[in-house]
DSSP file (Angstrom, degrees, kcal/mol; ACC not computed):
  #  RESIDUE AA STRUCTURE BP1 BP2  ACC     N-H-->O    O-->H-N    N-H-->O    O-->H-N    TCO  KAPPA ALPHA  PHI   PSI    X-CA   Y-CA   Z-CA
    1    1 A X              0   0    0      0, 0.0     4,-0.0     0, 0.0    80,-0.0   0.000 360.0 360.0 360.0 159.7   -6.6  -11.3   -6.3
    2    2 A X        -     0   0    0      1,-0.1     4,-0.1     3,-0.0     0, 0.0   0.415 360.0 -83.3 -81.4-139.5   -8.2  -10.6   -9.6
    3    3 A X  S    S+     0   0    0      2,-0.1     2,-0.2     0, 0.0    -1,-0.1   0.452  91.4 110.5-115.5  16.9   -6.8  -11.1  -12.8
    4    4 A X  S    S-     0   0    0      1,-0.1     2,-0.6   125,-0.0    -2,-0.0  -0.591  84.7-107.3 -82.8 150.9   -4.8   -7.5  -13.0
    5    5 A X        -     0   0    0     -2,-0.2   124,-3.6     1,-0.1   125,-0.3  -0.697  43.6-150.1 -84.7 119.8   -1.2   -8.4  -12.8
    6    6 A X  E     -A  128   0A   0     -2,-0.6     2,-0.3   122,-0.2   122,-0.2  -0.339   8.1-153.3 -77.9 166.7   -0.3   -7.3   -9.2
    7    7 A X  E     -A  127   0A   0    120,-1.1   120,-3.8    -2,-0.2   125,-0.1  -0.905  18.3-125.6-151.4 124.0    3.1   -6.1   -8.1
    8    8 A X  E     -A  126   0A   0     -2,-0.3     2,-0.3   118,-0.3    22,-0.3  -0.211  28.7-163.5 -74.7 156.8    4.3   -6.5   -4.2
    9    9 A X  E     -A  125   0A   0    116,-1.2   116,-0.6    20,-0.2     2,-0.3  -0.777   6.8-163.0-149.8 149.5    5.4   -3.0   -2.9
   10   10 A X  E     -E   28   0B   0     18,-1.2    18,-2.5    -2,-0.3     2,-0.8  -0.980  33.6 -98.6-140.6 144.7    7.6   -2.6    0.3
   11   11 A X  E     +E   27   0B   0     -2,-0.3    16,-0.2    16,-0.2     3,-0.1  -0.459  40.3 174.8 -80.8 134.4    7.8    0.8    2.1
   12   12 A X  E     +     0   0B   0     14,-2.2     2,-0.3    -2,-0.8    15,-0.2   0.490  52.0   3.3-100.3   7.6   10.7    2.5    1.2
   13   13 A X  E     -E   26   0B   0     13,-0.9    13,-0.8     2,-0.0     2,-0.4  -0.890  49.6-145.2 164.3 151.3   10.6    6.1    3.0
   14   14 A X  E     -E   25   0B   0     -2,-0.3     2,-0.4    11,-0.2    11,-0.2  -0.971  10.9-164.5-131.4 121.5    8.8    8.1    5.1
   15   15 A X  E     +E   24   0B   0      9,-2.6     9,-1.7    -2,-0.4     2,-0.4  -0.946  10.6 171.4-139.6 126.1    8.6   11.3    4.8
   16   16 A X  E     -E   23   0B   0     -2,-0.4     7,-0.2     7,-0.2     2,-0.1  -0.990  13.8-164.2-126.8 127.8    7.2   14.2    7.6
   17   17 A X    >   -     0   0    0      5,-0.9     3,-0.9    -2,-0.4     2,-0.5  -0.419  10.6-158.5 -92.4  75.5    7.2   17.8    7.6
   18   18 A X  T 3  S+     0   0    0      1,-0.4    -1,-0.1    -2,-0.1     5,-0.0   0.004  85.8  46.4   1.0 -62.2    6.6   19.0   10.8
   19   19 A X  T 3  S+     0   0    0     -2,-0.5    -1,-0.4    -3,-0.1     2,-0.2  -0.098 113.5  40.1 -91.9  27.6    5.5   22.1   10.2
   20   20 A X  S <  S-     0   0    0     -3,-0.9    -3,-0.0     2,-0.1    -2,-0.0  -0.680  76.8-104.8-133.3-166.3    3.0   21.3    7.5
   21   21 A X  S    S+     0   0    0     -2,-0.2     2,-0.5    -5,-0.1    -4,-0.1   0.770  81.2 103.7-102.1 -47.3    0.4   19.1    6.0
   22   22 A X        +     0   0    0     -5,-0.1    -5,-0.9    -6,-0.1     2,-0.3  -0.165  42.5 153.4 -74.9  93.4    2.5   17.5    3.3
   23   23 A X  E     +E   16   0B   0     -2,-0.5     2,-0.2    -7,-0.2    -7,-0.2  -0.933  13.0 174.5-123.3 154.3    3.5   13.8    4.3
   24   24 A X  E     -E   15   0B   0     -9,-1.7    -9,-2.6    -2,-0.3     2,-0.3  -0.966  21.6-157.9-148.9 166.2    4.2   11.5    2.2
   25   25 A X  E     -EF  14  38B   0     13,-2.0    13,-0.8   -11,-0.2     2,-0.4  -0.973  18.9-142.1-133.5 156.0    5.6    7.4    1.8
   26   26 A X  E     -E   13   0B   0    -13,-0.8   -14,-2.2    -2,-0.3   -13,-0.9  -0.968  10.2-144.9-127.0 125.2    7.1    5.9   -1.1
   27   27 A X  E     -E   11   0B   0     -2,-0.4     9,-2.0     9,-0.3     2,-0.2  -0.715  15.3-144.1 -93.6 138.1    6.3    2.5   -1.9
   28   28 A X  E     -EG  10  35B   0    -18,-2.5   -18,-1.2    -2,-0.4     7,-0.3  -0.781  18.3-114.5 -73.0 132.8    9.0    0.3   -3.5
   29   29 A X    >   -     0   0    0      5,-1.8     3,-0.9    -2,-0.2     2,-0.7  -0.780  47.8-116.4 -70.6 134.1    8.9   -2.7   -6.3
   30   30 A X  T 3  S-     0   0    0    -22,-0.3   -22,-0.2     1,-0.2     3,-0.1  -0.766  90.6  -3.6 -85.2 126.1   10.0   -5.5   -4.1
   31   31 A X  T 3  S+     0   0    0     -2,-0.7     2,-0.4     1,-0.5    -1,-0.2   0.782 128.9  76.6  78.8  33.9   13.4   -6.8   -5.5
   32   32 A X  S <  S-     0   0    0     -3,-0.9    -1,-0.5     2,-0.1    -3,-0.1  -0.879  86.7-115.2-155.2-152.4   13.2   -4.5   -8.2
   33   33 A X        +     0   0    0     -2,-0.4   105,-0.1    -3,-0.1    -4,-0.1   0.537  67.2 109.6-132.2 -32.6   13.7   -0.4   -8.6
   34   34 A X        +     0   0    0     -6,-0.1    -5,-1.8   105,-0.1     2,-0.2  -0.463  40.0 170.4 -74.0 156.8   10.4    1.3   -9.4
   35   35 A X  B     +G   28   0B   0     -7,-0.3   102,-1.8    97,-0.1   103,-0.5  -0.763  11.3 177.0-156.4 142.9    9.3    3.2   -6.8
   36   36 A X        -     0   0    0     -9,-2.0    -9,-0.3   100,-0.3     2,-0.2  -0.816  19.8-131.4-128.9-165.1    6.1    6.1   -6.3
   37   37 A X        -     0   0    0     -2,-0.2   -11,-0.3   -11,-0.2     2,-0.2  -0.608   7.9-153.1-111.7-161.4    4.8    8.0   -3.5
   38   38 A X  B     -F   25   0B   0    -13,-0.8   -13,-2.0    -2,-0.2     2,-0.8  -0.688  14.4-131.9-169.7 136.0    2.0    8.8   -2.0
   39   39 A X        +     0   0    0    -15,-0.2     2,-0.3    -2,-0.2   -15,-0.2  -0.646  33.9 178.1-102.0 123.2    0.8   11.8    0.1
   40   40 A X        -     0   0    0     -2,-0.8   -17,-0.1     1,-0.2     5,-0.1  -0.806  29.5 -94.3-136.7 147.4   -0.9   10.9    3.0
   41   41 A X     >  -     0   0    0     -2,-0.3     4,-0.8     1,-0.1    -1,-0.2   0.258  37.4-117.8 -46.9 162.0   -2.7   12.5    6.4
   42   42 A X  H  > S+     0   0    0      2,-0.2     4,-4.9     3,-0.2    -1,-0.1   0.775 112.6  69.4 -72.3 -46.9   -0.7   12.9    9.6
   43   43 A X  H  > S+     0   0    0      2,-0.2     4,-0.9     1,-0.2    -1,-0.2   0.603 110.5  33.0 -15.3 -46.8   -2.9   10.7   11.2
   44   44 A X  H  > S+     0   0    0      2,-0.2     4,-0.6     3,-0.1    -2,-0.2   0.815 107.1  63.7-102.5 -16.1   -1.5    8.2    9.1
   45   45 A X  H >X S+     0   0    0     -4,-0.8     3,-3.3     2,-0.2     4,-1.4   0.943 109.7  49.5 -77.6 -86.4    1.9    9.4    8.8
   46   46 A X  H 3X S+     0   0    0     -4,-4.9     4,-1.8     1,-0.3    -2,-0.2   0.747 104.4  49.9 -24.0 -48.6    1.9    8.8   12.7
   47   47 A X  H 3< S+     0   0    0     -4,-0.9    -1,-0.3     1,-0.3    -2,-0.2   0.665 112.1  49.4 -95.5 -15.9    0.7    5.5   13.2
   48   48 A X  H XX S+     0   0    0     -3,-3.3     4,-3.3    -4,-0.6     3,-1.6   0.893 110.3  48.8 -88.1 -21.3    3.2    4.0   10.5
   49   49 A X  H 3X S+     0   0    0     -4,-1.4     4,-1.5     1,-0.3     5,-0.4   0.856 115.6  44.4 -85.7 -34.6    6.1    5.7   12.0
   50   50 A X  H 3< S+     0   0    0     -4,-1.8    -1,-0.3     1,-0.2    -2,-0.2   0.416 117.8  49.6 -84.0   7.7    4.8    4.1   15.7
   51   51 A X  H <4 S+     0   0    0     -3,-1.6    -2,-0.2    -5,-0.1    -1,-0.2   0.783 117.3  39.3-104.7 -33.2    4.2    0.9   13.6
   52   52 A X  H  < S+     0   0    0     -4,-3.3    -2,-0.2     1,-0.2    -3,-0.2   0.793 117.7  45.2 -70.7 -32.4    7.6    1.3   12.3
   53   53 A X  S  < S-     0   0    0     -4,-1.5    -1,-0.2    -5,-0.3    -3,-0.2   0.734 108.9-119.6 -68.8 -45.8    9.3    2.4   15.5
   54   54 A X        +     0   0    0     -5,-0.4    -3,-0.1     1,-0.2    -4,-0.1   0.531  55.6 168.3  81.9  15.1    7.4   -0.4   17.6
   55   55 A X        -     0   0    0     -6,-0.3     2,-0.5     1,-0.1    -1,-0.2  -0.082  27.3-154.0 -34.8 125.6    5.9    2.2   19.5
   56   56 A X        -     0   0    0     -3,-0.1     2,-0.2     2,-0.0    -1,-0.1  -0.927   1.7-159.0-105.3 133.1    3.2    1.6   21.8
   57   57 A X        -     0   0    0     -2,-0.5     4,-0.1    -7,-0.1     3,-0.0  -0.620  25.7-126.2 -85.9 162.7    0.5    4.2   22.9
   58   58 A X  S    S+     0   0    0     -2,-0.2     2,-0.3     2,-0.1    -1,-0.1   0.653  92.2  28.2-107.2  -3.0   -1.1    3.5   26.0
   59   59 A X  S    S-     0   0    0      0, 0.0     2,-0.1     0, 0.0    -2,-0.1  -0.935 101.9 -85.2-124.9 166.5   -4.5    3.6   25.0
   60   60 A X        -     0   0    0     -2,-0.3     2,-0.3     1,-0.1    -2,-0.1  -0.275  30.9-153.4 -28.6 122.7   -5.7    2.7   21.0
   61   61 A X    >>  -     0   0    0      1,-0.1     3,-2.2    -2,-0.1     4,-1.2  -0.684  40.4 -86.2-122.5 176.5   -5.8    4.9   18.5
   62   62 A X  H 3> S+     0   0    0     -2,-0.3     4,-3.3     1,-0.2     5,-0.3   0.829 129.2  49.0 -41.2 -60.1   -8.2    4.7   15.3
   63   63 A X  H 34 S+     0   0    0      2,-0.2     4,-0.3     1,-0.1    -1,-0.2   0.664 114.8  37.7 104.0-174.3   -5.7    2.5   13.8
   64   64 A X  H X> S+     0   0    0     -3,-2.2     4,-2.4     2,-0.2     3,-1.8   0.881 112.9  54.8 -41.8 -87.0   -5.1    0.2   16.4
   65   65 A X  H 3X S+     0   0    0     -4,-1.2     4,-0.7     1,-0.3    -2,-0.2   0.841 110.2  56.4 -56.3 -42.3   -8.8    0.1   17.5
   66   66 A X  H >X S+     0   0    0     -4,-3.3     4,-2.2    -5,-0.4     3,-0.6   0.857 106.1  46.1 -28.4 -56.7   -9.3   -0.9   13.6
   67   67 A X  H <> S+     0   0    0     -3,-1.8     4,-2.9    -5,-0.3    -1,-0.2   0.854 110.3  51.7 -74.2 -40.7   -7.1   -3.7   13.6
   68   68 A X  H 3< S+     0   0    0     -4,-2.4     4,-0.5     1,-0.2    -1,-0.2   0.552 101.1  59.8-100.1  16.4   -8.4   -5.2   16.7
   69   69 A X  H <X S+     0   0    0     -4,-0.7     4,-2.1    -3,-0.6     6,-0.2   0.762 109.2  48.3 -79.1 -49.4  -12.1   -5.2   15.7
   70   70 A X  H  <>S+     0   0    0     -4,-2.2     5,-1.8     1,-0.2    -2,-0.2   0.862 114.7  39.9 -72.6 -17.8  -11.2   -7.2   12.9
   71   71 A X  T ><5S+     0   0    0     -4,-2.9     3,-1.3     3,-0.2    -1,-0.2   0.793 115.0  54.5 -75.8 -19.0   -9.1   -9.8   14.9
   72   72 A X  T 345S+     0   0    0     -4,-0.5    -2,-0.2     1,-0.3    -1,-0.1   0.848 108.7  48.1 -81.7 -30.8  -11.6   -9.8   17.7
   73   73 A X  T 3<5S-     0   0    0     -4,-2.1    -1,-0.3     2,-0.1    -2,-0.1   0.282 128.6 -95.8 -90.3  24.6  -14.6  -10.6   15.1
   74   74 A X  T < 5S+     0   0    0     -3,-1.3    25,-1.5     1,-0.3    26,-0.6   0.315  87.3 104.7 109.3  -6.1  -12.4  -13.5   13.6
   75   75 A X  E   < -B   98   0A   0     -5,-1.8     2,-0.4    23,-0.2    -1,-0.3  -0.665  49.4-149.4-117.0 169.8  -10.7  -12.2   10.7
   76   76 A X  E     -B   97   0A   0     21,-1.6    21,-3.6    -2,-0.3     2,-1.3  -0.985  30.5-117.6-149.2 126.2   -6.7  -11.0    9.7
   77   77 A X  E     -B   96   0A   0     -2,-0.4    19,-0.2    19,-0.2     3,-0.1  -0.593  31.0-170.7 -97.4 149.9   -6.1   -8.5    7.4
   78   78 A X  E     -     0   0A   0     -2,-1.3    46,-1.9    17,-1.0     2,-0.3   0.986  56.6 -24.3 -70.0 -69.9   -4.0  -10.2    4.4
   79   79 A X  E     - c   0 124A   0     16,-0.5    16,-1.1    44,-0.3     2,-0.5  -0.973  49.6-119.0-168.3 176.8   -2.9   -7.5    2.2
   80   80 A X  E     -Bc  94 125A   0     44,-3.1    46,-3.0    -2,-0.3     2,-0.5  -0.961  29.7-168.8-122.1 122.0   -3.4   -4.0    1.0
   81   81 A X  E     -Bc  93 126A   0     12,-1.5    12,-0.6    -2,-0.5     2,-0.4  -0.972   7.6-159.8-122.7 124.2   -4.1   -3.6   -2.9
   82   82 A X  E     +Bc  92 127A   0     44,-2.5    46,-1.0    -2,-0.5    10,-0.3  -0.806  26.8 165.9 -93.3 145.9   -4.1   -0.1   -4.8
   83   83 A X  E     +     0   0A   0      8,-8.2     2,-0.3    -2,-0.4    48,-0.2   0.623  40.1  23.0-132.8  -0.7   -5.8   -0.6   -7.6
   84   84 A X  E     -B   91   0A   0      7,-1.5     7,-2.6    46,-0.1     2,-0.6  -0.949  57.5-149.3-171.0 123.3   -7.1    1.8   -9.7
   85   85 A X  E     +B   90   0A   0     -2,-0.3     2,-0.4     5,-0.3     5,-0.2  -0.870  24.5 173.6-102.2 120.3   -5.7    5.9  -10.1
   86   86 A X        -     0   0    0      3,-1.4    -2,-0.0    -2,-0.6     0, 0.0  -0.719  53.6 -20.7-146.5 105.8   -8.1    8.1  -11.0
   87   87 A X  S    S-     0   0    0     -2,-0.4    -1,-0.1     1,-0.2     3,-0.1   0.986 128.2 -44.7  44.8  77.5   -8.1   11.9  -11.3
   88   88 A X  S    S+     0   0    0     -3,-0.1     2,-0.5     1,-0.1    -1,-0.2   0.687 121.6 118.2  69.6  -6.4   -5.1   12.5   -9.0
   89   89 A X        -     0   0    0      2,-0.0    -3,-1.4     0, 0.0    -1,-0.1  -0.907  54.1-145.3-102.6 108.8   -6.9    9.7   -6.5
   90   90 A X  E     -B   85   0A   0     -2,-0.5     2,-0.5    -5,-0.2    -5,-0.3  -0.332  16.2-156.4 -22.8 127.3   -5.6    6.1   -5.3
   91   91 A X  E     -B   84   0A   0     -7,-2.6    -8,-8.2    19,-0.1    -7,-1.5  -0.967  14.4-175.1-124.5 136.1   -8.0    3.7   -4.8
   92   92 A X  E     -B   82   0A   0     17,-1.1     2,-0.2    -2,-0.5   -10,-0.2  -0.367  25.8-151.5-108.0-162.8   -7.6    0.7   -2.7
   93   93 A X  E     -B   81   0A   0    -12,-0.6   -12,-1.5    15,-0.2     2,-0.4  -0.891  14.6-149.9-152.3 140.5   -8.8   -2.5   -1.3
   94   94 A X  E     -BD  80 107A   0     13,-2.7    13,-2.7    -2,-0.2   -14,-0.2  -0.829  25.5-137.3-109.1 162.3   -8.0   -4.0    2.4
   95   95 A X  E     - D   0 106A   0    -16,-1.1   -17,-1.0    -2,-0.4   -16,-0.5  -0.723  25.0-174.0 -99.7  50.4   -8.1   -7.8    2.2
   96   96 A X  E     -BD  77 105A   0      9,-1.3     9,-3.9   -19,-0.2     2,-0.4  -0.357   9.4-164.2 -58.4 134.2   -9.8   -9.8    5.1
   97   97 A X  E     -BD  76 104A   0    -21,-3.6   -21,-1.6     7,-0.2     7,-0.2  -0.940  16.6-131.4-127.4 156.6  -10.1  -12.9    5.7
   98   98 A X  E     -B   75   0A   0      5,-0.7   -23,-0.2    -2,-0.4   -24,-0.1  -0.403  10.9-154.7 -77.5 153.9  -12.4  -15.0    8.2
   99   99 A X  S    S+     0   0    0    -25,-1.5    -1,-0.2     2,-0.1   -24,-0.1   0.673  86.0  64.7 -77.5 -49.2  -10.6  -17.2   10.0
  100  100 A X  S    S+     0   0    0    -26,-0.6    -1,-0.1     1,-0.2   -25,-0.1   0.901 128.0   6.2 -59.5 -31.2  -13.7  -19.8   10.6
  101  101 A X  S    S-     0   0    0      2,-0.0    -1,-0.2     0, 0.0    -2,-0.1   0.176  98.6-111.1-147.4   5.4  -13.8  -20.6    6.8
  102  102 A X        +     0   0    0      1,-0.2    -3,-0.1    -5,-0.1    -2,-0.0   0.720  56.5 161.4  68.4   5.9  -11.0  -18.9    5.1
  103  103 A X        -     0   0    0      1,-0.1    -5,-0.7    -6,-0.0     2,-0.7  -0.142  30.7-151.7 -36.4 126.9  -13.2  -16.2    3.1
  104  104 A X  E     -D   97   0A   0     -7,-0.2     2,-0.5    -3,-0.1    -7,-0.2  -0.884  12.6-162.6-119.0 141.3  -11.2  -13.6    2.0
  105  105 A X  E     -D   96   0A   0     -9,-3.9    -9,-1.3    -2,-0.7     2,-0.4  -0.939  14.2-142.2-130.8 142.5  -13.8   -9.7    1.7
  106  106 A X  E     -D   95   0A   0     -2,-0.5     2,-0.4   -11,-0.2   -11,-0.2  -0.814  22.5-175.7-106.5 129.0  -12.3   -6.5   -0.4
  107  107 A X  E     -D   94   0A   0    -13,-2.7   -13,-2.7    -2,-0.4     2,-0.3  -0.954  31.9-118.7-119.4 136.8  -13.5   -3.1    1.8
  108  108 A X        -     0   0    0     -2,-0.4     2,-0.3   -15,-0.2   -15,-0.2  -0.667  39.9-170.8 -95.7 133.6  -12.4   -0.2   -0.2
  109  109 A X        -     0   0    0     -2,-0.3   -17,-1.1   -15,-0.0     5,-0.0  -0.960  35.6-109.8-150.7 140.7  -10.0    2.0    1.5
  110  110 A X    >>  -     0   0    0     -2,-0.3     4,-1.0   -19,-0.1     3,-0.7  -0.278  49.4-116.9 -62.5 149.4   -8.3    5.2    1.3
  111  111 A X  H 3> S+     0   0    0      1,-0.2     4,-2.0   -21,-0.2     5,-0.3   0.812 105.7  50.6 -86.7  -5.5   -4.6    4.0    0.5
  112  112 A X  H 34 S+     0   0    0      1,-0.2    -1,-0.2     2,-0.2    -2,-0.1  -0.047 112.4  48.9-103.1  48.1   -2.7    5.3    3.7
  113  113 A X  H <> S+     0   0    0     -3,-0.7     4,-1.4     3,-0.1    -1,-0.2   0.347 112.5  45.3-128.6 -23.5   -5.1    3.7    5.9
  114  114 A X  H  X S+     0   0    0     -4,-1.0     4,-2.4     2,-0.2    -2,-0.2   0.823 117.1  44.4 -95.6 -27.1   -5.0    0.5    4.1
  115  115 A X  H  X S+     0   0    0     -4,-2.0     4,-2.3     2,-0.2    -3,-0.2   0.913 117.4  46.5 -63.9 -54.5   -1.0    0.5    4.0
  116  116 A X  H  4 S+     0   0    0     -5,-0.3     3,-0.2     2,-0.2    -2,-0.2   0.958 113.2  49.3 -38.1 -61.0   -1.0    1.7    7.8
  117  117 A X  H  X S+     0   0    0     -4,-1.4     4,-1.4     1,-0.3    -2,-0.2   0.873 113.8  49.0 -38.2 -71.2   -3.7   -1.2    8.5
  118  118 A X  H  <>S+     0   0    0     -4,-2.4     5,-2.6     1,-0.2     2,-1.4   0.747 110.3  48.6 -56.5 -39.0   -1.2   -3.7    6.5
  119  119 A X  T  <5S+     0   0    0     -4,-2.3    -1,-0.2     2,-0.2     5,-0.1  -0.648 109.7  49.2 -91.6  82.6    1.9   -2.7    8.4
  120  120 A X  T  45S+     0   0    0     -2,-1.4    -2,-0.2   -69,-0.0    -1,-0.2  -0.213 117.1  44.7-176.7 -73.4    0.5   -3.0   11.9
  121  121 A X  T  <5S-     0   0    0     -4,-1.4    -2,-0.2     1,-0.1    -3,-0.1   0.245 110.2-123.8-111.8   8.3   -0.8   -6.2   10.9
  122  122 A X  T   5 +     0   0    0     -4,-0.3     2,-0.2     1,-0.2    -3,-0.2   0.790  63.9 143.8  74.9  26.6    2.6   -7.5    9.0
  123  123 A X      < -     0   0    0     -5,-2.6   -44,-0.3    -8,-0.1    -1,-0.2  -0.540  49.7-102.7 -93.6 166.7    0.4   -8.1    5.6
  124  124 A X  E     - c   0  79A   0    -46,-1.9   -44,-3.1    -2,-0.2     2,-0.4  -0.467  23.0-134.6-100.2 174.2    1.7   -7.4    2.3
  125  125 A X  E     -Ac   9  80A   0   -116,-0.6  -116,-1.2   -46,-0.2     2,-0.4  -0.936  19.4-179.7-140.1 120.8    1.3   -4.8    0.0
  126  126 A X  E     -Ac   8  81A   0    -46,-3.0   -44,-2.5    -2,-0.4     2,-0.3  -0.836  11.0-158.9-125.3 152.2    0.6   -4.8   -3.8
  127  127 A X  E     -Ac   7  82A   0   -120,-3.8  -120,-1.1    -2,-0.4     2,-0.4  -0.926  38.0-100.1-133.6 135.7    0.1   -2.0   -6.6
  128  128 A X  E  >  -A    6   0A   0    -46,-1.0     4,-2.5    -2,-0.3  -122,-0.2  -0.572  27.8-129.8 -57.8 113.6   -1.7   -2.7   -9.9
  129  129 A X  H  > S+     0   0    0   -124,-3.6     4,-1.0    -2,-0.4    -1,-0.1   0.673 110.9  56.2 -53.4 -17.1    0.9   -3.1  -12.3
  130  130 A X  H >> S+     0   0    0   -125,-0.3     3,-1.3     2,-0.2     4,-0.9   0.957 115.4  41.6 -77.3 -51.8   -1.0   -0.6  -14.6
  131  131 A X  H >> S+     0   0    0      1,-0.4     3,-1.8     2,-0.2     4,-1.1   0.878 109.9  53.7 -39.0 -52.1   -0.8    2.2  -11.5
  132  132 A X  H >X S+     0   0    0     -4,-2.5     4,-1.7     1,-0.3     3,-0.8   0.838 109.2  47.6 -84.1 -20.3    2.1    1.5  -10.6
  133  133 A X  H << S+     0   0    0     -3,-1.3    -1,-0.3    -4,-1.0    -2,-0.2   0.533 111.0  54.7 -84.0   5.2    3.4    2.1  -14.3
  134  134 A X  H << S+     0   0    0     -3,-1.8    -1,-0.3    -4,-0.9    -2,-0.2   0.655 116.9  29.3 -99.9 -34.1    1.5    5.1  -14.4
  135  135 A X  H << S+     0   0    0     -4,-1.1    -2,-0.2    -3,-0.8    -3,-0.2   0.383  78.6 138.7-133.3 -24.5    3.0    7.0  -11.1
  136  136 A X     <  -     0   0    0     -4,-1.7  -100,-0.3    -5,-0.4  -102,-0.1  -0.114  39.1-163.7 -37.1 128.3    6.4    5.6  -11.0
  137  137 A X        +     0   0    0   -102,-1.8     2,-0.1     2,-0.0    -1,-0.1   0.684  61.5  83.4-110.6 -16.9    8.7    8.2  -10.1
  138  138 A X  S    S-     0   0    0   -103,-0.5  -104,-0.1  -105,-0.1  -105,-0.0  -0.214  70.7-129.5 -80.6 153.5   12.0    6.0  -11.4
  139  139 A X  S    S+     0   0    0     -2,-0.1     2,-0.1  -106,-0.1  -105,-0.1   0.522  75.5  53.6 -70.4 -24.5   13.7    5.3  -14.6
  140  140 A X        +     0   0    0   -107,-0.1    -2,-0.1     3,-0.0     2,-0.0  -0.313  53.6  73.2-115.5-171.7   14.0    1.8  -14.5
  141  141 A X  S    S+     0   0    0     -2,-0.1  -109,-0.0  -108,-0.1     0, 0.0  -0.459  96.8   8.0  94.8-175.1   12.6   -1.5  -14.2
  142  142 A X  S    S-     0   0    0      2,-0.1     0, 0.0    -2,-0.0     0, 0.0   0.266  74.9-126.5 -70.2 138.7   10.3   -3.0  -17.6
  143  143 A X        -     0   0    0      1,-0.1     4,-0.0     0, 0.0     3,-0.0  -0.392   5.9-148.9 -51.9 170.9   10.3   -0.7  -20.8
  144  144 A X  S    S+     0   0    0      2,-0.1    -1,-0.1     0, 0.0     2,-0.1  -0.033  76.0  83.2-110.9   1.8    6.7    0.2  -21.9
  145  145 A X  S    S-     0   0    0      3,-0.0     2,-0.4     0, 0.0     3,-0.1  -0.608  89.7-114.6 -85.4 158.4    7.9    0.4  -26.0
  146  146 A X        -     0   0    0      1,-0.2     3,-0.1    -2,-0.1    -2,-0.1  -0.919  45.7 -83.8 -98.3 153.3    8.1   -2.9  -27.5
  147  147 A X        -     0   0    0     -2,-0.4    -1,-0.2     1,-0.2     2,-0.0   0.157  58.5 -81.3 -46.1 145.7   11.8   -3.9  -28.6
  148  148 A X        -     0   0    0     -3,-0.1     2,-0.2     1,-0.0    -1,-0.2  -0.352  41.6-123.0 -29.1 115.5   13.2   -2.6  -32.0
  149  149 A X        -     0   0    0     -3,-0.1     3,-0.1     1,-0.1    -1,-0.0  -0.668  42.2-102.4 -59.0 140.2   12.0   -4.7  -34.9
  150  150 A X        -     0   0    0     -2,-0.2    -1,-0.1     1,-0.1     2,-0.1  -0.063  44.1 -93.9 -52.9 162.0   15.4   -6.0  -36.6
  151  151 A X        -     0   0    0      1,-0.1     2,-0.2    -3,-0.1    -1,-0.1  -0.509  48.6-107.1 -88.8 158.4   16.4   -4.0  -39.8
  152  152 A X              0   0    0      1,-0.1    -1,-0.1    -3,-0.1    -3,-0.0  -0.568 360.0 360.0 -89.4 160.6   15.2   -5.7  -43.0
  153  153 A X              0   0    0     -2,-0.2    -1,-0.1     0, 0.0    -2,-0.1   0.082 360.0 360.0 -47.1 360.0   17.6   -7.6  -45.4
């Protein structure tokens, strides 16, 4: 990772509406209480709910077929970093690394493909602590004031 203070995420909720477009997941601070969403494709909406579920399909779906291009050319993906919000947009990074020499390569990734990716493949999942303080949907967790100066004497 670079030198932005990262922050571990876990998913906390999943959220489908059946009869619409509008899915979404909310990412968690792990061991702590801020929390955001993000609204994400159906496509992707599926395949975490069959990742979550422990569903199997019987043939591969995009994915699937993803994940096992990279294990079959030697690499595992590591972890899923959002890194950067910009006009309404997530931007990620998936994490690979080669196996043969322990290389780790950043591919830039929509983030509910790189969060799908990461839970299929049991990698962790981190938000830029400036994003995540930016989109947090919660009350709690570090102040962004600095403390009260004490009253003078």
């Amino acid at each position: 990772m670079s030198d932005v203070r990262m922050i571990e995420v876990l998913l906390g909720r999943i959220v489908i509406h059946e009869q619409g477009d509008s899915h979404y997941i909310v990412l968690v601070e792990k061991g702590g209480k801020r929390h955001f969403p993000i609204v994400i494709g159906r496509a992707e909406v599926s395949e975490i709910r069959r990742v979550i579920a422990n569903e199997e399909v019987p043939r591969p779906l995009t994915h699937q077929l993803a994940h096992a291009i990279a294990r079959s050319l030697g690499a595992e993906v590591v972890r899923t970093e959002i890194v950067n919000l910009a006009r309404n947009t997530f931007f990620a990074l998936l994490i690979l690394r080669r196996e043969a020499d322990g290389t780790e390569v950043a591919i830039d990734a929509r983030p509910s493909d790189a969060v799908a990716l990461a839970l299929r493949a049991k990698a962790q999942i981190f938000v830029a602590e400036s994003v995540l303080e930016q989109v947090r949907t919660d009350h709690d967790g570090p102040d962004p004031l600095p403390p009260p100066s004490p009253p003078a004497p």
